[in-house]
CHARMM internal coordinates of N, CA and C (Angstrom, degrees):
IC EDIT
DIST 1 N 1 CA 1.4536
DIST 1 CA 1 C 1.5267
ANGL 1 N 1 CA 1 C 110.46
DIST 1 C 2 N 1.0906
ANGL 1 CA 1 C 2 N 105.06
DIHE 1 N 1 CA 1 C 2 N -50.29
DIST 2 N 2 CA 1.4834
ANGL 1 C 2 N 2 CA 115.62
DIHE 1 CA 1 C 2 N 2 CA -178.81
DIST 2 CA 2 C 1.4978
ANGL 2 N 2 CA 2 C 111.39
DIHE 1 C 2 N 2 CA 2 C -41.19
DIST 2 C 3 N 1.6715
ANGL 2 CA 2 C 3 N 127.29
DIHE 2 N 2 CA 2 C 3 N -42.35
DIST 3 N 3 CA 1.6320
ANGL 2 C 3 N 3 CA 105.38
DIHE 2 CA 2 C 3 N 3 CA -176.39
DIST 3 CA 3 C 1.1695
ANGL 3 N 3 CA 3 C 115.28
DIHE 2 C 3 N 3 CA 3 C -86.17
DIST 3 C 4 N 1.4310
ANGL 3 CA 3 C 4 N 124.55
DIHE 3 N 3 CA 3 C 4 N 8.05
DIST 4 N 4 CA 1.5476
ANGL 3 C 4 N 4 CA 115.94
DIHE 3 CA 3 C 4 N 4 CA 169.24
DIST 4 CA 4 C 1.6943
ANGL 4 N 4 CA 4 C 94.18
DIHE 3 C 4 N 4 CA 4 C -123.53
DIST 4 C 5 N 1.0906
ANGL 4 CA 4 C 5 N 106.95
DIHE 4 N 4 CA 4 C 5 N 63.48
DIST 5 N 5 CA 1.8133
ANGL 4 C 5 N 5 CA 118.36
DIHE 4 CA 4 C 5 N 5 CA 170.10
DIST 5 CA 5 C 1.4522
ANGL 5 N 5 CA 5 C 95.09
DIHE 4 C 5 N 5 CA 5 C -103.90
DIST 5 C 6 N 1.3201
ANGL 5 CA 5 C 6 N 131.47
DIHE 5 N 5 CA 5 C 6 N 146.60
DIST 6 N 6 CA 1.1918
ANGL 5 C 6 N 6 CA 106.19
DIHE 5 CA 5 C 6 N 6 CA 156.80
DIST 6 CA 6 C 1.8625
ANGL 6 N 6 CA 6 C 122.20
DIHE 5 C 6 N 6 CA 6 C -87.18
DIST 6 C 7 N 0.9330
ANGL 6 CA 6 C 7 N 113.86
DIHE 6 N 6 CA 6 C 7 N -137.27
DIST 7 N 7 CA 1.7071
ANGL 6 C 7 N 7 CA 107.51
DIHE 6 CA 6 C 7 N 7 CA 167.31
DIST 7 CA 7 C 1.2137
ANGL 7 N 7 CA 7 C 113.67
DIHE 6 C 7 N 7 CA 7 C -104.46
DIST 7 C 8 N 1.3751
ANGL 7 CA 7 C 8 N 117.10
DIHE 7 N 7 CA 7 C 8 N 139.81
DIST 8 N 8 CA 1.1673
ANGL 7 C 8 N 8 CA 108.60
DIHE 7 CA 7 C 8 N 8 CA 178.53
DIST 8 CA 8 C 1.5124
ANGL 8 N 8 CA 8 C 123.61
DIHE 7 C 8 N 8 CA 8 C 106.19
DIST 8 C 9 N 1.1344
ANGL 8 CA 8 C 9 N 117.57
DIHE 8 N 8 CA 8 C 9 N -52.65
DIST 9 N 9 CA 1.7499
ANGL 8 C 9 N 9 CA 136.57
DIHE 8 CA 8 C 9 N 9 CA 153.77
DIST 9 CA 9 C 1.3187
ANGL 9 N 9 CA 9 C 138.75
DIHE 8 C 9 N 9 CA 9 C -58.36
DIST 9 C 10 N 1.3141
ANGL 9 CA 9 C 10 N 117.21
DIHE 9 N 9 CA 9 C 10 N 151.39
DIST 10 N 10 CA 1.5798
ANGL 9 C 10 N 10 CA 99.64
DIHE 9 CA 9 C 10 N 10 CA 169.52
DIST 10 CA 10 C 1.3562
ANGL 10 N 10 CA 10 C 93.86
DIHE 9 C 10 N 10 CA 10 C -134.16
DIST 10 C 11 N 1.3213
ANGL 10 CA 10 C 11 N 105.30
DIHE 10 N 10 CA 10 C 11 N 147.57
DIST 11 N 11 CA 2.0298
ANGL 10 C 11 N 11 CA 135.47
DIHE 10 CA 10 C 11 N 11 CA -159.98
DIST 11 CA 11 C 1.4280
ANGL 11 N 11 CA 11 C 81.69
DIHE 10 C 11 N 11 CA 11 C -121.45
DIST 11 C 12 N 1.8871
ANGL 11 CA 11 C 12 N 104.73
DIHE 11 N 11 CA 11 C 12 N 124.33
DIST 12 N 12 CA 1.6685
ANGL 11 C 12 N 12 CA 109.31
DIHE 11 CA 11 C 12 N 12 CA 138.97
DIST 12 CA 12 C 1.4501
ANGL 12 N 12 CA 12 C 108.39
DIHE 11 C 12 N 12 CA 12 C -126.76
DIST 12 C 13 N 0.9811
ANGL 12 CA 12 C 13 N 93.47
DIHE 12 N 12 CA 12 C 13 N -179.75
DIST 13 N 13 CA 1.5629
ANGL 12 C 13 N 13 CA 122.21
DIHE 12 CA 12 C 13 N 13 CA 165.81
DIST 13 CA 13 C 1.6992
ANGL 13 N 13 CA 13 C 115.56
DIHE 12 C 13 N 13 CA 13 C -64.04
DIST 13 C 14 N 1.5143
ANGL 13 CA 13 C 14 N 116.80
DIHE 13 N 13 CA 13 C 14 N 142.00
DIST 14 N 14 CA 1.4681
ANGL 13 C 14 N 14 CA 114.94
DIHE 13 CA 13 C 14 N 14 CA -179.78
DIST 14 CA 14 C 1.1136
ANGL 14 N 14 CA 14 C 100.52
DIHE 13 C 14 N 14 CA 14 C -54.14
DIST 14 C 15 N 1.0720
ANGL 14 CA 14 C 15 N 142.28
DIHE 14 N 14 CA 14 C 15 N -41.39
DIST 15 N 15 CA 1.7768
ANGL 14 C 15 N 15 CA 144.87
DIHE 14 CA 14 C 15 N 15 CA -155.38
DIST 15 CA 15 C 1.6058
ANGL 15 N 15 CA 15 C 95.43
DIHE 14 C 15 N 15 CA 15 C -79.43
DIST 15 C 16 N 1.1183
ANGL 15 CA 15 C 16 N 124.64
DIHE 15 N 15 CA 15 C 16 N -57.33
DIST 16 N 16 CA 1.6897
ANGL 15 C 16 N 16 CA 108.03
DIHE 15 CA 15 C 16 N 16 CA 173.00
DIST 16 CA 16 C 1.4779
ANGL 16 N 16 CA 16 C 113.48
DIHE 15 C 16 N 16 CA 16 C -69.36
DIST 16 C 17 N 1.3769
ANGL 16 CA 16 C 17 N 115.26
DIHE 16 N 16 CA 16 C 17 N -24.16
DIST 17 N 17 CA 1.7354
ANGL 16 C 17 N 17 CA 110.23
DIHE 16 CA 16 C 17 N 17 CA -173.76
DIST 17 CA 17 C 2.1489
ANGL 17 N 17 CA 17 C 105.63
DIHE 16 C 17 N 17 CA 17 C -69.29
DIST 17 C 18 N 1.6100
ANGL 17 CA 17 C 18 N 99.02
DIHE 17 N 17 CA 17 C 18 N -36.84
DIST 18 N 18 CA 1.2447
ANGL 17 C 18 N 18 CA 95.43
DIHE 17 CA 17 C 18 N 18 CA 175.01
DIST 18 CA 18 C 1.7187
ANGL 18 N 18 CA 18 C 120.61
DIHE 17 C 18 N 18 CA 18 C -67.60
DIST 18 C 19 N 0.9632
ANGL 18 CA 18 C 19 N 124.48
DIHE 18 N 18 CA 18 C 19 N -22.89
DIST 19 N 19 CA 1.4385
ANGL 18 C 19 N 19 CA 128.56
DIHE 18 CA 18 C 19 N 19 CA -165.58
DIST 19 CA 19 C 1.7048
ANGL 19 N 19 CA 19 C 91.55
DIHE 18 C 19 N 19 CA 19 C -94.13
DIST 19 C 20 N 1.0680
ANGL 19 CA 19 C 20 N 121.95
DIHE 19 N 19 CA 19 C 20 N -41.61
DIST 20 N 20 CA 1.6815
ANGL 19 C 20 N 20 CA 111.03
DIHE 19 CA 19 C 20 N 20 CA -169.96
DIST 20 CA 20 C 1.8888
ANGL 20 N 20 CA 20 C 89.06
DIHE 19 C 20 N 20 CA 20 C -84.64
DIST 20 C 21 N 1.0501
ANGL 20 CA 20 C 21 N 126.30
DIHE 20 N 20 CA 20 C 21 N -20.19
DIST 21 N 21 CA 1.7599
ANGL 20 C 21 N 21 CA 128.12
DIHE 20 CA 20 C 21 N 21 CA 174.58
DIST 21 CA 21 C 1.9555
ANGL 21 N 21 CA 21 C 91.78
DIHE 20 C 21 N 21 CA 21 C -75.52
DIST 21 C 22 N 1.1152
ANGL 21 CA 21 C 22 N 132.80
DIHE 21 N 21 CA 21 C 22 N -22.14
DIST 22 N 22 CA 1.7260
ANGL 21 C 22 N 22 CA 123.90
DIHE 21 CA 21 C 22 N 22 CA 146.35
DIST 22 CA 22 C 0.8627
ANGL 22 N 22 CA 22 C 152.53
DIHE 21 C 22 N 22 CA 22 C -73.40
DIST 22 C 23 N 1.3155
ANGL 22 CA 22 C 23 N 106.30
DIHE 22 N 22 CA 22 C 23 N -7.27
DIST 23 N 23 CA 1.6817
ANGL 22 C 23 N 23 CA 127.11
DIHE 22 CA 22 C 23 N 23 CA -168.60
DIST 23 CA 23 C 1.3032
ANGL 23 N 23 CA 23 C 108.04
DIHE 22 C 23 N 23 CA 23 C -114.79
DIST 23 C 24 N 1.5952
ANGL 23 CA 23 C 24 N 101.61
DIHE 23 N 23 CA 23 C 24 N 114.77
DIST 24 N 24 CA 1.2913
ANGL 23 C 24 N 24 CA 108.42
DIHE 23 CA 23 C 24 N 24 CA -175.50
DIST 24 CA 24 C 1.7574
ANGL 24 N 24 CA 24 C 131.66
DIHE 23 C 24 N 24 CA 24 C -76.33
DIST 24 C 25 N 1.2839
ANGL 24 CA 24 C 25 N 88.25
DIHE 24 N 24 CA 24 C 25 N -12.67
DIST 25 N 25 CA 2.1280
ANGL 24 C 25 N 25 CA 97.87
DIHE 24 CA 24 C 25 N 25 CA 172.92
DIST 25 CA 25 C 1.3902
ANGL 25 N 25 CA 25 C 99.52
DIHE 24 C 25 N 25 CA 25 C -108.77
DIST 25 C 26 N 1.2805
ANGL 25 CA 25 C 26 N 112.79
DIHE 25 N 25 CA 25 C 26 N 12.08
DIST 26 N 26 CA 2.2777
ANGL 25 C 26 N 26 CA 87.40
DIHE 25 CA 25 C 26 N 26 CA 169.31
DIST 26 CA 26 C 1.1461
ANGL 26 N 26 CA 26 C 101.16
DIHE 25 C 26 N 26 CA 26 C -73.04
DIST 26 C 27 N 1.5307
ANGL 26 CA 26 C 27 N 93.75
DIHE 26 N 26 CA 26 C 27 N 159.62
DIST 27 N 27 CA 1.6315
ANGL 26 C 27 N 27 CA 121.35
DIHE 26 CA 26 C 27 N 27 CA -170.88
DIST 27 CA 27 C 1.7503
ANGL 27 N 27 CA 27 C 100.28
DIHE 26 C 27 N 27 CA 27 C -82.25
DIST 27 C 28 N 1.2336
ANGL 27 CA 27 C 28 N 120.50
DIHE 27 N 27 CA 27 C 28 N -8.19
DIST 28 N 28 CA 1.5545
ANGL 27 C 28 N 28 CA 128.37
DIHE 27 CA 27 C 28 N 28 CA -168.25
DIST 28 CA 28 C 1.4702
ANGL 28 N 28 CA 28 C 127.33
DIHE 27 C 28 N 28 CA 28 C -128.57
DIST 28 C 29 N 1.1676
ANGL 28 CA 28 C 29 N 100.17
DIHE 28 N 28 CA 28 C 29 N 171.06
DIST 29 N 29 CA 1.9820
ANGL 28 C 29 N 29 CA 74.65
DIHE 28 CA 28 C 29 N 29 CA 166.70
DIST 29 CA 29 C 1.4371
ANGL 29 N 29 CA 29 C 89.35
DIHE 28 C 29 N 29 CA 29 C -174.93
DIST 29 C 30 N 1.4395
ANGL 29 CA 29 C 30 N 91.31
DIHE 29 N 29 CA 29 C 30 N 146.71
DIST 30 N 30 CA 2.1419
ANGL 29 C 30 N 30 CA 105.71
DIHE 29 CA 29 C 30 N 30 CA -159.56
DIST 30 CA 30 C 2.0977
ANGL 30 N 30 CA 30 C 92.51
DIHE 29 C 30 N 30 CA 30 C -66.80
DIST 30 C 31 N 1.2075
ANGL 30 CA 30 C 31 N 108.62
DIHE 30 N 30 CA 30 C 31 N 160.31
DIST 31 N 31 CA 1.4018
ANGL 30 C 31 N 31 CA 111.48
DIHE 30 CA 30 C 31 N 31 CA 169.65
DIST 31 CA 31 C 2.3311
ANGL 31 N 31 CA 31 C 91.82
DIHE 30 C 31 N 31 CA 31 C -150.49
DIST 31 C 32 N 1.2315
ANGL 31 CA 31 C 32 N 97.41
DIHE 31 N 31 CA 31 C 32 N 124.39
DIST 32 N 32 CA 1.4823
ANGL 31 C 32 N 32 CA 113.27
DIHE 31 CA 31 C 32 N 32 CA -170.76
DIST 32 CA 32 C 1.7052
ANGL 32 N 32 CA 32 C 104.98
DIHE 31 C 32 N 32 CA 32 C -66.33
DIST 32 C 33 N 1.4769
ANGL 32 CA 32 C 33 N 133.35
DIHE 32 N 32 CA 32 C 33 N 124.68
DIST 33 N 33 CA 1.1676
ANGL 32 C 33 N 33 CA 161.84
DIHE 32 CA 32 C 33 N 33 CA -145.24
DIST 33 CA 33 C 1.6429
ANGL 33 N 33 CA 33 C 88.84
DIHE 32 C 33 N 33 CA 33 C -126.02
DIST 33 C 34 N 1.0584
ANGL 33 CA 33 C 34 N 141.44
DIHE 33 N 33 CA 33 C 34 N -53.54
DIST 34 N 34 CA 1.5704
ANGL 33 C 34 N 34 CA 130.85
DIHE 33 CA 33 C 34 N 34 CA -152.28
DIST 34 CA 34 C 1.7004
ANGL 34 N 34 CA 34 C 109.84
DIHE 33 C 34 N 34 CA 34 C 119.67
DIST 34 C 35 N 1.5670
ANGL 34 CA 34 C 35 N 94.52
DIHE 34 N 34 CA 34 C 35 N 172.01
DIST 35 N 35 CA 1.4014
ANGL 34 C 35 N 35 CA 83.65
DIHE 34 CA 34 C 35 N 35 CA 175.61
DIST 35 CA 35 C 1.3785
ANGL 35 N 35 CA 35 C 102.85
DIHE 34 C 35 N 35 CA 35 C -95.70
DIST 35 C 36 N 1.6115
ANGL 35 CA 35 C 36 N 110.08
DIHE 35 N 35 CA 35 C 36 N 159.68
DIST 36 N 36 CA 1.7170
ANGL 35 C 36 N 36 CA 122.01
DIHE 35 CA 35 C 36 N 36 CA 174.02
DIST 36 CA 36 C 1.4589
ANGL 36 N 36 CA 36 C 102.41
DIHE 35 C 36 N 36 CA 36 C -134.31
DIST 36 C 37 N 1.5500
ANGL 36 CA 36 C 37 N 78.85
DIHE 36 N 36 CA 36 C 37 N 139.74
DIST 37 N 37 CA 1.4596
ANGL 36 C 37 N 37 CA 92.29
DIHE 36 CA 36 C 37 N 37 CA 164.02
DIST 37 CA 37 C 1.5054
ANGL 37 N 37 CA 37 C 117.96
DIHE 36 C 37 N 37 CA 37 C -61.90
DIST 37 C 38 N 0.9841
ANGL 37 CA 37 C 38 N 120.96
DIHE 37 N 37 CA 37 C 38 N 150.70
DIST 38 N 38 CA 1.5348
ANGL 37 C 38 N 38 CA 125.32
DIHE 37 CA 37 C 38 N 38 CA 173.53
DIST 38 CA 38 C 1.7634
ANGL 38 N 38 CA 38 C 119.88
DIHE 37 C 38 N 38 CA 38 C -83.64
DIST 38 C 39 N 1.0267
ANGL 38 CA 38 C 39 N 114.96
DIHE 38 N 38 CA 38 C 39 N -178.29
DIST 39 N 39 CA 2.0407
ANGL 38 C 39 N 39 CA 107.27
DIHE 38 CA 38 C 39 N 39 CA 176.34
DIST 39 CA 39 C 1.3681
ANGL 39 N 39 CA 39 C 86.43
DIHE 38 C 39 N 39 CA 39 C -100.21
DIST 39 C 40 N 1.7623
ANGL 39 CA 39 C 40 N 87.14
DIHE 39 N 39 CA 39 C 40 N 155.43
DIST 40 N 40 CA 1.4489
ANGL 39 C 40 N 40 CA 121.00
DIHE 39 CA 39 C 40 N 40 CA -165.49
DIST 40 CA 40 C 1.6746
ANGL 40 N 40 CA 40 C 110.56
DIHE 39 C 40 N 40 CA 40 C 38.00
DIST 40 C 41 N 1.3451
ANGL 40 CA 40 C 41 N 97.55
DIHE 40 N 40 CA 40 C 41 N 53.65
DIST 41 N 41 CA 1.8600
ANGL 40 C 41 N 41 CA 103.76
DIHE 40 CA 40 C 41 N 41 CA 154.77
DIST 41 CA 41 C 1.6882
ANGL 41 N 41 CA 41 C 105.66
DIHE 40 C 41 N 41 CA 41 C 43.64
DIST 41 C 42 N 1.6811
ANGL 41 CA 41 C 42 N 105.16
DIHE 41 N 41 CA 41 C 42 N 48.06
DIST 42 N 42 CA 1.6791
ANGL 41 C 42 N 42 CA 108.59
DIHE 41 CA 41 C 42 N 42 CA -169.69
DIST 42 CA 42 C 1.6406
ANGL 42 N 42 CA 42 C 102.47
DIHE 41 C 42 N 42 CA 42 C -73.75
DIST 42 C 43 N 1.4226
ANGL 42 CA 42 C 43 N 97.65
DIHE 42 N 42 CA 42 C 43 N -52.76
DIST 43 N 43 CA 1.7335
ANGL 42 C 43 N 43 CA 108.69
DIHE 42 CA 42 C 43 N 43 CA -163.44
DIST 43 CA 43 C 1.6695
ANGL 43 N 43 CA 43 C 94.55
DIHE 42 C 43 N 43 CA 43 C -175.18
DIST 43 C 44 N 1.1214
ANGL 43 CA 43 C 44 N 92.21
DIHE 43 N 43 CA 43 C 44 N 131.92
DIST 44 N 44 CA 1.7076
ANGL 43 C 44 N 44 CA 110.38
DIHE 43 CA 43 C 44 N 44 CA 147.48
DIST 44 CA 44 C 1.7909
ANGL 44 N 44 CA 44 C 127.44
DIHE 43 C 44 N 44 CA 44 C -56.97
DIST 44 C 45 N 1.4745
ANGL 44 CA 44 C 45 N 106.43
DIHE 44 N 44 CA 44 C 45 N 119.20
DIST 45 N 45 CA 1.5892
ANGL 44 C 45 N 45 CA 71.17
DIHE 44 CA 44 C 45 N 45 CA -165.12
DIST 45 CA 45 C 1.8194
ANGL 45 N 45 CA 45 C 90.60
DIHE 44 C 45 N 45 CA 45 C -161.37
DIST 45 C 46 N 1.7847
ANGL 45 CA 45 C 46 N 121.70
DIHE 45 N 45 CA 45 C 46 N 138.18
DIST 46 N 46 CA 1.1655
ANGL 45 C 46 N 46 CA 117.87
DIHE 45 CA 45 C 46 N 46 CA -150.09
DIST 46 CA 46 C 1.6649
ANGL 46 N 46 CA 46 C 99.67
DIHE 45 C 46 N 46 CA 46 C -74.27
DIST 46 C 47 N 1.0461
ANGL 46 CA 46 C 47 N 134.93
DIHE 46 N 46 CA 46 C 47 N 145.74
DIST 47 N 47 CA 1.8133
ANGL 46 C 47 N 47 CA 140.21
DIHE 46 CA 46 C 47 N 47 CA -175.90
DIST 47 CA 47 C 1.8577
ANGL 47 N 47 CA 47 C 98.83
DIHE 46 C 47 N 47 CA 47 C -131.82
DIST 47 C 48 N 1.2194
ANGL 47 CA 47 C 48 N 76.14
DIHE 47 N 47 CA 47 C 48 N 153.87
DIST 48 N 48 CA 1.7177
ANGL 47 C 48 N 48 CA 104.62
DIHE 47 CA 47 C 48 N 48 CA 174.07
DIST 48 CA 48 C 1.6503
ANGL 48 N 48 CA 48 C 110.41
DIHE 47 C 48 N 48 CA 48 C -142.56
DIST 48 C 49 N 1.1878
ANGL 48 CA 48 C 49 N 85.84
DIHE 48 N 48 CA 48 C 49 N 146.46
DIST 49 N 49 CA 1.6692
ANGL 48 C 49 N 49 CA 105.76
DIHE 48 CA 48 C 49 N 49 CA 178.35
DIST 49 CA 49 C 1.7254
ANGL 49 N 49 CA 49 C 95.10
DIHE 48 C 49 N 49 CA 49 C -97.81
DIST 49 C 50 N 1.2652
ANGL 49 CA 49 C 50 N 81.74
DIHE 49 N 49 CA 49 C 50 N 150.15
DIST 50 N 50 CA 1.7137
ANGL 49 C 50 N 50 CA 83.43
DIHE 49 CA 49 C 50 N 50 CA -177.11
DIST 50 CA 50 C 1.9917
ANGL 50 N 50 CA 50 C 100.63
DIHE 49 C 50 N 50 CA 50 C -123.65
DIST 50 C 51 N 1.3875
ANGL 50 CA 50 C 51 N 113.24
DIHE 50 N 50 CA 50 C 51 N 126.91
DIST 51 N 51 CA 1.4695
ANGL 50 C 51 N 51 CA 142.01
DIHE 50 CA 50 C 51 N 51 CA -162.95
DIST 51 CA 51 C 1.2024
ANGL 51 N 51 CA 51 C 105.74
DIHE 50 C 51 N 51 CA 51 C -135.39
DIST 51 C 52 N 1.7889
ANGL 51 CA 51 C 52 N 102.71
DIHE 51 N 51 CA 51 C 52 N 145.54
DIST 52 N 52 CA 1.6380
ANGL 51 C 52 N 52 CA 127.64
DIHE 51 CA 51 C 52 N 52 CA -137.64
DIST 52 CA 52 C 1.1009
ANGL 52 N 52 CA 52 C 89.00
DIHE 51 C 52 N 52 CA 52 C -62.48
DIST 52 C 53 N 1.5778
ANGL 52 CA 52 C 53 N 149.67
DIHE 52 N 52 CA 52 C 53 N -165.82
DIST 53 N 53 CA 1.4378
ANGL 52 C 53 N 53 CA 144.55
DIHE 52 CA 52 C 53 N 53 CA 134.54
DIST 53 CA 53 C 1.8100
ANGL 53 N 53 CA 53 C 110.00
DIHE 52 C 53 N 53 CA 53 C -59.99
DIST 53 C 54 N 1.0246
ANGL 53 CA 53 C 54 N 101.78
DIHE 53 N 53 CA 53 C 54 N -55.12
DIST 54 N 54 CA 1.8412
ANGL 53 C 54 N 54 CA 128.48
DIHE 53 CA 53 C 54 N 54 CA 175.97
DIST 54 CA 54 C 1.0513
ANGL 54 N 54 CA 54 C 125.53
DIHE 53 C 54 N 54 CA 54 C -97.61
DIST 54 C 55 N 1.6874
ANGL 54 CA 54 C 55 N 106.64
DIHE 54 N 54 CA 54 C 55 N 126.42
DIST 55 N 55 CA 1.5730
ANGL 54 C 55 N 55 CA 116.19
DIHE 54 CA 54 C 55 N 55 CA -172.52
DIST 55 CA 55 C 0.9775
ANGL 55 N 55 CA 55 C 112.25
DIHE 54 C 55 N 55 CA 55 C -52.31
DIST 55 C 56 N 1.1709
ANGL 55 CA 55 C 56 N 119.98
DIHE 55 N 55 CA 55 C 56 N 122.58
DIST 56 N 56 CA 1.8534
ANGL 55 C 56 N 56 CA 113.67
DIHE 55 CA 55 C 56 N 56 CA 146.53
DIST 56 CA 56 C 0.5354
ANGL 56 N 56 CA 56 C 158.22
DIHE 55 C 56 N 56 CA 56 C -11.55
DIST 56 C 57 N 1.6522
ANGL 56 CA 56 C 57 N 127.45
DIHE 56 N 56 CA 56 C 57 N -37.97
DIST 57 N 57 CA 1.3716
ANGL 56 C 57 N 57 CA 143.07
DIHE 56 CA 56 C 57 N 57 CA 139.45
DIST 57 CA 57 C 1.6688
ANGL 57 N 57 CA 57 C 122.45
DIHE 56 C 57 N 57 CA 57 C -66.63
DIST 57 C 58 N 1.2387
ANGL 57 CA 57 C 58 N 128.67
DIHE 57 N 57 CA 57 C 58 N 11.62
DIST 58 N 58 CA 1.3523
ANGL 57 C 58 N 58 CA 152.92
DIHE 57 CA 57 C 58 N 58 CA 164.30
DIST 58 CA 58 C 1.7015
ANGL 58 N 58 CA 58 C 105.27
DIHE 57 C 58 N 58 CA 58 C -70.23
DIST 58 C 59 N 1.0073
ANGL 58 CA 58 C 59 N 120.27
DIHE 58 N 58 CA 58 C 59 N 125.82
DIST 59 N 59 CA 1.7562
ANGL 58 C 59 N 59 CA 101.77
DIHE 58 CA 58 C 59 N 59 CA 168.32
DIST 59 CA 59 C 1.9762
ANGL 59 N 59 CA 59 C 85.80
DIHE 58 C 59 N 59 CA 59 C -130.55
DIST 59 C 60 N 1.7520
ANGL 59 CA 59 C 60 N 91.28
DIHE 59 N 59 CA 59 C 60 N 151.95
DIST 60 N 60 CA 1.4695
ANGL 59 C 60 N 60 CA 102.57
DIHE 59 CA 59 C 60 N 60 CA -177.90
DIST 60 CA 60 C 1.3875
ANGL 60 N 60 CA 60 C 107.57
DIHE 59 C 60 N 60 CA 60 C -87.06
DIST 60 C 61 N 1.7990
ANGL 60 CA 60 C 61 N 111.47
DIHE 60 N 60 CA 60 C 61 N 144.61
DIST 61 N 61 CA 1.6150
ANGL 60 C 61 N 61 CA 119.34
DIHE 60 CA 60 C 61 N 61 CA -151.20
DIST 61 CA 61 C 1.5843
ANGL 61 N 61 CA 61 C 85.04
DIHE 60 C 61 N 61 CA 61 C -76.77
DIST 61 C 62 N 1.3271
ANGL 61 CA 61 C 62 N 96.74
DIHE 61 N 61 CA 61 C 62 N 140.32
DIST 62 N 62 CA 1.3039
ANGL 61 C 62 N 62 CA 122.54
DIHE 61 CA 61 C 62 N 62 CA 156.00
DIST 62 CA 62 C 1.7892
ANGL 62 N 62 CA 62 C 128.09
DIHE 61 C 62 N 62 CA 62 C -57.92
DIST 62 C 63 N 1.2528
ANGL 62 CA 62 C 63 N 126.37
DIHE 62 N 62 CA 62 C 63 N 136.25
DIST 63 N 63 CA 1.5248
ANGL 62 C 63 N 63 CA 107.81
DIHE 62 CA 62 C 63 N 63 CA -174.06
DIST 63 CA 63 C 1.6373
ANGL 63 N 63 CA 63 C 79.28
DIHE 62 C 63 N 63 CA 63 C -107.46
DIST 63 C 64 N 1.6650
ANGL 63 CA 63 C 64 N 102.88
DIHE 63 N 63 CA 63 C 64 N 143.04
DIST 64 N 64 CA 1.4038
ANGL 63 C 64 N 64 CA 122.32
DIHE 63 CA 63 C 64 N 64 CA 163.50
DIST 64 CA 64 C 1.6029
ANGL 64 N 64 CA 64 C 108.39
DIHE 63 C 64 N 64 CA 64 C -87.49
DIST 64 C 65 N 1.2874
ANGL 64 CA 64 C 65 N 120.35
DIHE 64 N 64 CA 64 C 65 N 132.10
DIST 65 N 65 CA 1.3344
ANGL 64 C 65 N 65 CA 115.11
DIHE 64 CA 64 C 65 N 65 CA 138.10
DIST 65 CA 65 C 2.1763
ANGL 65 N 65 CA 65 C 91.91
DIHE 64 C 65 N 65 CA 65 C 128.91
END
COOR INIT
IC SEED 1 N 1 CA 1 C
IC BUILD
């Protein structure tokens, strides 16, 4: 997976994208990319990028006091 990652991202497999798409405290959550070919012509096979839960430009509220 890794040589057709682009930079910057991280690519899994449906089988990890579904299990972190169950888990209710990951910090991420898979969003579906298409299928890719794999390096050296392994297999075709559907990938997801996995993205924060919360925008980025979001900052978490501060407690006063």
């Amino acid at each position: 997976v890794e040589p057709r990652t682009p930079p910057g991202e991280v690519y899994v497999t449906g089988s990890a994208a579904a299990l972190l798409a169950l888990e209710p405290l990951a910090d991420v959550t898979p969003e579906y990319v298409g299928q890719l070919q794999l390096a050296k012509d392994y297999q075709v096979r559907p990938m997801y990028v996995l993205r924060r839960r919360w925008a980025p430009s979001r900052r978490p509220v501060q407690e006063i006091g």
